[in-house]
N, C-alpha and C positions, 0 to 999 in steps of 0.2 A: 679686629679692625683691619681692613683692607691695605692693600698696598698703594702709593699713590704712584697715578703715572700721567703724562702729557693731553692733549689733545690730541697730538697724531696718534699717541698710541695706542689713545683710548681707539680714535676709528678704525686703527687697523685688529685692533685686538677684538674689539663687538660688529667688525662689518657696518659700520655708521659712517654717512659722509664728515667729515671734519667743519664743513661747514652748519651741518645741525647742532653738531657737539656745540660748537661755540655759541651757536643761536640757543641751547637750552640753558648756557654760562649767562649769558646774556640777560637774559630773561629770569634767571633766576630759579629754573626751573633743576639747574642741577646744580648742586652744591660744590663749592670749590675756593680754591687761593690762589694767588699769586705767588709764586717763589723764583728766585735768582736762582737760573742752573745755567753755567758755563757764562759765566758773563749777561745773561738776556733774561727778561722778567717771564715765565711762562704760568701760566693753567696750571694747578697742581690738583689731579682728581682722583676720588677715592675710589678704587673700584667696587665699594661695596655700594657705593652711591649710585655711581652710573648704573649698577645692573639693576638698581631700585626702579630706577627713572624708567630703562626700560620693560623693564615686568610689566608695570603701570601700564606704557604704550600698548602692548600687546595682550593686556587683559582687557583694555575698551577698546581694540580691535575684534577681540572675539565676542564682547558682549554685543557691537552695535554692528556686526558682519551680515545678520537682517536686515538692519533698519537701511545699513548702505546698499544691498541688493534692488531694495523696494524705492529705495531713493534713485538710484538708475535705470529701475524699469520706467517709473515718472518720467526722468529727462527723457528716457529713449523717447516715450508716448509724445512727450511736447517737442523734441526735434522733430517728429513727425509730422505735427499739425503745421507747426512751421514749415518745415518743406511743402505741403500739401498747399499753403496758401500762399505761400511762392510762387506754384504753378499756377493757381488760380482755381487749385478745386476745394471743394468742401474738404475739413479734417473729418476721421472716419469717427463716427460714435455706432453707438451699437443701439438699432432702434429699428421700428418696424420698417416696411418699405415703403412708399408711397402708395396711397390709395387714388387718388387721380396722376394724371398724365398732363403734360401743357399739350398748348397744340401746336405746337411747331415739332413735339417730338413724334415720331411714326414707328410705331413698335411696329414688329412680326410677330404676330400671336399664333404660333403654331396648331390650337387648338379652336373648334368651334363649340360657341356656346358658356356657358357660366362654370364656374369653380363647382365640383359635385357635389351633393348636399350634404354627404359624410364627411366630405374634410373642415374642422372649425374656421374658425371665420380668421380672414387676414392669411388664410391659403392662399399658393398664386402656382401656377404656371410655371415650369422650368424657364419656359422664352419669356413670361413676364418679369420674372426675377434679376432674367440677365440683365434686360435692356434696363429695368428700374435702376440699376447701380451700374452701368456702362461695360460689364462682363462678358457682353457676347463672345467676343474673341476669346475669351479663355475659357468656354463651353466645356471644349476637351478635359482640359485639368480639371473640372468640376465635373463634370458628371461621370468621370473615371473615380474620383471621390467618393462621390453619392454610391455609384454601384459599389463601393469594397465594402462588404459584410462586416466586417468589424470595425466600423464606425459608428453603427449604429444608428447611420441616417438616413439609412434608404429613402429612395421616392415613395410616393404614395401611388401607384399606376391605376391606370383604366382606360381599359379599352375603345378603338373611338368609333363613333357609332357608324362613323362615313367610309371606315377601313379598321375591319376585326379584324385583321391580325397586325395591325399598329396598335400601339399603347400610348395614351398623354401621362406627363411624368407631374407632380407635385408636391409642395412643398408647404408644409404648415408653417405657420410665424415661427413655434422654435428651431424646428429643420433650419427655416434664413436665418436667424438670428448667430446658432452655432455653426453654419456653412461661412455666414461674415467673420467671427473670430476666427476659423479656423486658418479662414484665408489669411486676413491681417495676421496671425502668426507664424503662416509657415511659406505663403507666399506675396509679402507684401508687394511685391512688384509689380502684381495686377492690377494696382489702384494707381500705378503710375509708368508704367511698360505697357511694351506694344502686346499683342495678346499671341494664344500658340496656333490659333486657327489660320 
């Protein structure tokens, strides 16, 4: 059986605020008595008890050290959307691009003529891509992306028929798709900062 000793001693003894200690007396949740010491009615606790209590704590700390990661990656995603519609833009989901245009928007289409017939459908344009999600400005940062070899996502090139030794650059639906996450992960401030152009 344990030694019994105070409230303060317990916090200072286990690194526990005094104010928890008393909250788990409280509550019931840590076993203990009342005793006369020096005059004043105190907490009398067991230390075999508190170290019970806290085991406890720190074994559904490491079993649900997952579940809390993935529960703050959510909040992050939802402070997100909330900011985003704060500003007044869409929150980002991860979905193809637009296949029409309104007409008050006036893209720059760098290229003449259709998407080439090897690339699958829902291909677009480097310049189509930027303007569809409001990227142009941060061209630079992307397509220093696209070209590093070890990402795996290169363009898709060809050369343009109105100047051979120019090339048009492209992009398959998954290329945009993991160019969008890649951005929303490691620079999310192009979806709400000024761009590096």
């Amino acid at each position: 059986m344990g030694e019994y000793i105070t409230a303060t001693e317990a916090s200072r003894r286990y690194h526990i605020s005094e104010k928890t200690i008393r909250t788990w007396l409280k509550t019931g949740k840590l076993p203990a008595h009342k005793a006369r010491v020096d005059g004043l009615d105190q907490w009398q606790i067991n230390t075999e008890e508190i170290e019970q209590v806290i085991a406890q704590k720190h074994s559904r700390i490491d079993t649900t050290g997952i579940v809390l990661v993935e529960m703050q990656r959510q909040i992050d995603e939802l402070r997100a959307e909330i900011d985003a519609l704060k500003q007044g833009r869409e929150p980002y989901t991860a979905q193809p691009p637009p296949t029409t245009r309104s007409e008050s928007v006036k893209p720059t289409i760098a290229h003449p003529g259709a998407i080439p017939e090897e690339l699958p459908s829902g291909s677009q344009h480097i310049q189509d891509f930027l303007a569809a999600y409001d990227l142009k400005s941060h061209r630079r940062r992307i397509i220093g992306y696209m070209d590093a070899p070890s990402n795996g996502l290169q363009f898709h090139s060809f050369q343009k028929a109105n100047r051979p030794t120019e090339t048009d650059r492209f992009l398959t639906l998954e290329q945009q798709e993991a160019l969008l996450e890649w951005l929303h992960a490691h620079h999310p401030d192009v979806f709400t900062g000024p761009g590096d152009d």
